[in-house]
LORO-757946 format. One record per residue: x, y, z of N, C-alpha, C in turn; residue number from 0; residue in one letter. Coordinates in Angstrom, 2 decimals. Atoms other than C-alpha are relative to their C-alpha. Example, Ala and Ser with C-alpha at 12.3 -4.5 7.8 and 13.67 -1.06 7.14 Angstrom:
VEXPA      nX      nY      nZ     caX     caY     caZ      cX      cY      cZ   k r
VEXPA    0.89   -1.19    0.00   12.30   -4.50    7.80    0.90    1.20    0.00   0 A
VEXPA   -0.82   -1.19   -0.06   13.67   -1.06    7.14   -0.77    1.09    0.73   1 S
end
This chain:
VEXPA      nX      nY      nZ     caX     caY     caZ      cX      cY      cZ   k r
VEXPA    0.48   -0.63   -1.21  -26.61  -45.34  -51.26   -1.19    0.89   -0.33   0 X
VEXPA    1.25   -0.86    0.03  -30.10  -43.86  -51.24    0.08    1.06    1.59   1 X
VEXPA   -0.16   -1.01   -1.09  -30.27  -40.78  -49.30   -1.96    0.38    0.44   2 X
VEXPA    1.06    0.52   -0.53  -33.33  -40.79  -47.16   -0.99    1.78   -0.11   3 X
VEXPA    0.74   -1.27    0.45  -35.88  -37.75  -47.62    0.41    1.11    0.78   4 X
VEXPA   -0.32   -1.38   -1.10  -34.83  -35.27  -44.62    1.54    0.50   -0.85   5 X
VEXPA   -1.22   -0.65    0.63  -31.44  -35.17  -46.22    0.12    0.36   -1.25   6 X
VEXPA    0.30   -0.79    1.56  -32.95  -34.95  -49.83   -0.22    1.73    0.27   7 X
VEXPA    0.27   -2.11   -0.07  -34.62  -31.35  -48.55    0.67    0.47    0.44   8 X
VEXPA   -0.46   -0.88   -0.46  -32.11  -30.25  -46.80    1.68    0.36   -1.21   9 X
VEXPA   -1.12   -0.68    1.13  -29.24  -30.55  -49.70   -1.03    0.45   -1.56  10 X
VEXPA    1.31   -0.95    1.08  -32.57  -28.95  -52.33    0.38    1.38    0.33  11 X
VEXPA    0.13   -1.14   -0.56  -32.78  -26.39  -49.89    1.26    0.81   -0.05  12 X
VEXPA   -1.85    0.08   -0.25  -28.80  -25.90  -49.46    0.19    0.72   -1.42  13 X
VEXPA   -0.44   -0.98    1.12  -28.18  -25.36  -53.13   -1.17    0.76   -0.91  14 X
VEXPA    1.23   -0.89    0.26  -31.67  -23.59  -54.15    1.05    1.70    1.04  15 X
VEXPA   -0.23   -1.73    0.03  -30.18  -20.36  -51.88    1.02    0.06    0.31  16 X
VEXPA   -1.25   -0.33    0.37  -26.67  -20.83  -52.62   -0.38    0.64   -1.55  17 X
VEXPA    0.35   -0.51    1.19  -28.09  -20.52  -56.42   -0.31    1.46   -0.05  18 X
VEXPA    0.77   -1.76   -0.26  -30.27  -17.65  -55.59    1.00    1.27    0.82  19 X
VEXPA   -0.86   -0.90   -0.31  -27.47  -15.88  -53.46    1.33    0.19   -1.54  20 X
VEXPA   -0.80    0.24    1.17  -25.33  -16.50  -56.63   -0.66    1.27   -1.00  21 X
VEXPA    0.60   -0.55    1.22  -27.93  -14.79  -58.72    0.20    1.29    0.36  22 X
VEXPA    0.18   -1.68   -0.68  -28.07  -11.74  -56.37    1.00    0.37   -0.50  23 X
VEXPA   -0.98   -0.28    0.12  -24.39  -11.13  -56.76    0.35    0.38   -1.50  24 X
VEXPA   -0.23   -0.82    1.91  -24.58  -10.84  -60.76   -1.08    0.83    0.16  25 X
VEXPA    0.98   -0.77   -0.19  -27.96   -8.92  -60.16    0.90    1.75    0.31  26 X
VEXPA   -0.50   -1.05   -0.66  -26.04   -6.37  -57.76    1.31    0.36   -0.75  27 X
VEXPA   -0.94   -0.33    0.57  -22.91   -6.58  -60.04   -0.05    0.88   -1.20  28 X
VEXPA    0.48   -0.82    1.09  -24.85   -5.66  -63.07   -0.13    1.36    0.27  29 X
VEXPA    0.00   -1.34   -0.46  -26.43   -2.98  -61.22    1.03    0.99    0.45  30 X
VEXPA   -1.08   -0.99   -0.19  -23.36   -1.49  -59.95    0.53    0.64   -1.38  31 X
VEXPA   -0.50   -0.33    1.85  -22.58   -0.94  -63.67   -0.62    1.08   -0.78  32 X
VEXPA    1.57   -0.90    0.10  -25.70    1.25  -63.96   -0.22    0.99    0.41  33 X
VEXPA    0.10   -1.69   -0.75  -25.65    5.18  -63.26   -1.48   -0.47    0.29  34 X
VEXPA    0.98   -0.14   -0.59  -28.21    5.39  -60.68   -1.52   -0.91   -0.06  35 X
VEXPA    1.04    0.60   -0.03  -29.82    2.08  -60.49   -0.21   -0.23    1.49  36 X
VEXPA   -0.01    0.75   -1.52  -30.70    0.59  -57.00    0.31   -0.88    0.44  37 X
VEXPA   -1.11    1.27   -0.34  -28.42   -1.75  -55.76   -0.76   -0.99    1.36  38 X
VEXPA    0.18    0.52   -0.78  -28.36   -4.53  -53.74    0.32   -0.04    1.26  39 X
VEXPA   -0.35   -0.54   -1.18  -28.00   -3.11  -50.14    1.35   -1.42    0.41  40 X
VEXPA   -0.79    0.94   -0.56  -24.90   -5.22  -48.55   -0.32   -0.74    1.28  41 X
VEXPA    0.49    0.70   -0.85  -26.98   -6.45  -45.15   -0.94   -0.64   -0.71  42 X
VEXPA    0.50    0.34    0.35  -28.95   -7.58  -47.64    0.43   -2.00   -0.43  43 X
VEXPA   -1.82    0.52    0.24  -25.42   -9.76  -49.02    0.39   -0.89    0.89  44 X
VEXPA    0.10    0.39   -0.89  -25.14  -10.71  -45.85   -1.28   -1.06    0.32  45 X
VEXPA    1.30    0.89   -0.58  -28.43  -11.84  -44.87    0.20   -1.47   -1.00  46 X
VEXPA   -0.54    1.09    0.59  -28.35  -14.13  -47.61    1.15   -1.10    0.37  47 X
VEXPA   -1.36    1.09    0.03  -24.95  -15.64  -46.97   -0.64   -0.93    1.80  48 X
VEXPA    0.01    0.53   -1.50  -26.26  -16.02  -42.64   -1.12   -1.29   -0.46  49 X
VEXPA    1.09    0.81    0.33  -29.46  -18.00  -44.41    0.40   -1.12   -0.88  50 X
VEXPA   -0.36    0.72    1.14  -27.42  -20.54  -46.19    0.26    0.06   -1.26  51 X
VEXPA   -0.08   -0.25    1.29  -26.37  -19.12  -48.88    1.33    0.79   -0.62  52 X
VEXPA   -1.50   -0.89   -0.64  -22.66  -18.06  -47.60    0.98   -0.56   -1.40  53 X
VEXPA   -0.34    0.49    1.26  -21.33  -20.31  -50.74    0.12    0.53   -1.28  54 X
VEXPA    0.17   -0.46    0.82  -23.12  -19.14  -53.15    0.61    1.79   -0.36  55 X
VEXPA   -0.79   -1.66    0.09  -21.92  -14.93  -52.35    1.49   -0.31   -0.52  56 X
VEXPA   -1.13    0.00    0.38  -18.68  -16.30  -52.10    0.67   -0.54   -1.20  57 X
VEXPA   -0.27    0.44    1.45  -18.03  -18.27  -55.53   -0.25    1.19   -0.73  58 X
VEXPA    0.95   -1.31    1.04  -20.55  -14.81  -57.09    1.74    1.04    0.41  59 X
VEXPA   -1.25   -1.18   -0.63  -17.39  -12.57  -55.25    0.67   -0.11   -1.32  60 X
VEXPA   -1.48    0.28    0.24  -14.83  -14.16  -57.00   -0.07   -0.02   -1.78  61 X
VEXPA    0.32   -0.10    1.37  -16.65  -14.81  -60.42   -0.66    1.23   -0.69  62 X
VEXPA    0.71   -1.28    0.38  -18.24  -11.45  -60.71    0.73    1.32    0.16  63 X
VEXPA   -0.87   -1.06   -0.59  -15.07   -9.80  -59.24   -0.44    1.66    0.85  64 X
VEXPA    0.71   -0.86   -0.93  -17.52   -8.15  -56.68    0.17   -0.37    1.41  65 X
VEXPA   -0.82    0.19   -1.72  -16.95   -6.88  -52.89    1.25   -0.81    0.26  66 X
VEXPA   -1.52    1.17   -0.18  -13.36   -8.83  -53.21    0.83    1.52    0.59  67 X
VEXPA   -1.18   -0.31   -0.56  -12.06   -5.64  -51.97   -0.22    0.65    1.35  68 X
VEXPA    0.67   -0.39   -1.16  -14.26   -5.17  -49.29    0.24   -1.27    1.31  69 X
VEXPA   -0.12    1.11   -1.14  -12.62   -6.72  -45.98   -0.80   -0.86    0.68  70 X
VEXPA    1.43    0.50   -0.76  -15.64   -7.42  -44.39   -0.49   -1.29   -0.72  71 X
VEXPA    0.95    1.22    0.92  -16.80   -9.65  -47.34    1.13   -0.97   -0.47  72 X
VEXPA   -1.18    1.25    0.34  -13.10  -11.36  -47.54    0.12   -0.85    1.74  73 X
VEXPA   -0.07    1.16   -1.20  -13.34  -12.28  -43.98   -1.00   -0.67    0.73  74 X
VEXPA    1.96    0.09   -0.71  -17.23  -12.36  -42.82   -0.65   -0.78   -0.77  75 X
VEXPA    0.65    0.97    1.07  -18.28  -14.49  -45.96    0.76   -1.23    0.75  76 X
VEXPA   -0.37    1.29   -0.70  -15.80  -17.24  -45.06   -0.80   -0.33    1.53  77 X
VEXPA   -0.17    0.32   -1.46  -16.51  -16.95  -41.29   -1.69   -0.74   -0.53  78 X
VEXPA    1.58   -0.05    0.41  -20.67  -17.13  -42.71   -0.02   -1.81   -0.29  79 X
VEXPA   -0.39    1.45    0.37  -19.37  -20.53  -44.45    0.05   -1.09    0.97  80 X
VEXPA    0.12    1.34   -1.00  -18.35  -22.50  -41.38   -1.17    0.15    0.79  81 X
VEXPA    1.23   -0.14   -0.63  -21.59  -20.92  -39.68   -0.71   -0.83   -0.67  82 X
VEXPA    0.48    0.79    0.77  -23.38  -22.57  -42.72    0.28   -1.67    0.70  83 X
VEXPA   -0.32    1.88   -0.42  -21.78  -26.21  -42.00   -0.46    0.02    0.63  84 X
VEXPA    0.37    0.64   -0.85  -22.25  -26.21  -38.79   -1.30   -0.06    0.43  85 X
VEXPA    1.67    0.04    0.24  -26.09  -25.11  -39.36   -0.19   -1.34   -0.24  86 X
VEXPA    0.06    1.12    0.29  -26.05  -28.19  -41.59   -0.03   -1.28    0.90  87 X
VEXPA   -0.03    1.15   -0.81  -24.97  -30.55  -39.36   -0.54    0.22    1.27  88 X
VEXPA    1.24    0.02   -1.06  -26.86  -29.45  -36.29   -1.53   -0.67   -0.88  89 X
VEXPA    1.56    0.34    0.64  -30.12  -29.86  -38.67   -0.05   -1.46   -0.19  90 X
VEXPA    0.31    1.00    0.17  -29.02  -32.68  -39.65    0.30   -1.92    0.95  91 X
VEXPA   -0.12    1.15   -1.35  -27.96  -34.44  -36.18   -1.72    0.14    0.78  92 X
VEXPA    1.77   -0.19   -0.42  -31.67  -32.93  -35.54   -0.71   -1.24   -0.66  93 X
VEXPA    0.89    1.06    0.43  -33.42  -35.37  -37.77    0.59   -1.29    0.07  94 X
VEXPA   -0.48    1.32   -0.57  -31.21  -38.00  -36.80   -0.66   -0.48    1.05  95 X
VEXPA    0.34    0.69   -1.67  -32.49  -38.30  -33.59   -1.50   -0.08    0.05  96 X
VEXPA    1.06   -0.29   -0.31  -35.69  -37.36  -34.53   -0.83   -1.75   -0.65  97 X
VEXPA    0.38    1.23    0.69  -36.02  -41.59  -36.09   -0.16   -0.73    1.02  98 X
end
C-alpha cells in the first residue's frame, strides 16, 4: 500500500510535534530540577498538546514522571488526545474530498 502524499504530510507533521512536544517535557523536566531556571509555562504544555502534539506530552508525563500529579494534565491531556484524532480525521476526510 503506497500512501498517497496528503497523508505522507500529515503523519510527518503528526509525529514531528508529538516529537517536539516530547522534547519540551524533558526540557521543562530538566528545568524543574534547576534552582531558579525558567520553566516551561504549563499553557504553554497545553498549547502544544491542542496543536497535535497531545501524544507526545502524554508518553513525556509518564516517562519523565512530570505533571502526573497534576489533575488537569491526567484528565485534559487525554481529553487533548481524542481532540487530536478527530483533528486528524477531519483533515483527512478534507483532502479526501478535495480529489
Amino acid at each position: 500500500m503506497v500512501l498517497d502524499n496528503k497523508l505522507f504530510y500529515i503523519l510527518v507533521f503528526l509525529l514531528a510535534m508529538n516529537f517536539i512536544a516530547f522534547l519540551i517535557m524533558f526540557v521543562d523536566k530538566y528545568k524543574s530540577s534547576k534552582q531558579g531556571s525558567e520553566r516551561i509555562s504549563e499553557g504553554m504544555l497545553f498549547f502544544m498538546a491542542t496543536i497535535l502534539g497531545a501524544l507526545g506530552i502524554y508518553i513525556g508525563m509518564f516517562v519523565f514522571r512530570h505533571k502526573t500529579k497534576k489533575w488537569y494534565f491526567l484528565i485534559g491531556i487525554p481529553l487533548l488526545i481524542i481532540q487530536n484524532v478527530a483533528l486528524i480525521y477531519l483533515v483527512y476526510l478534507f483532502c479526501e474530498f478535495g480529489r
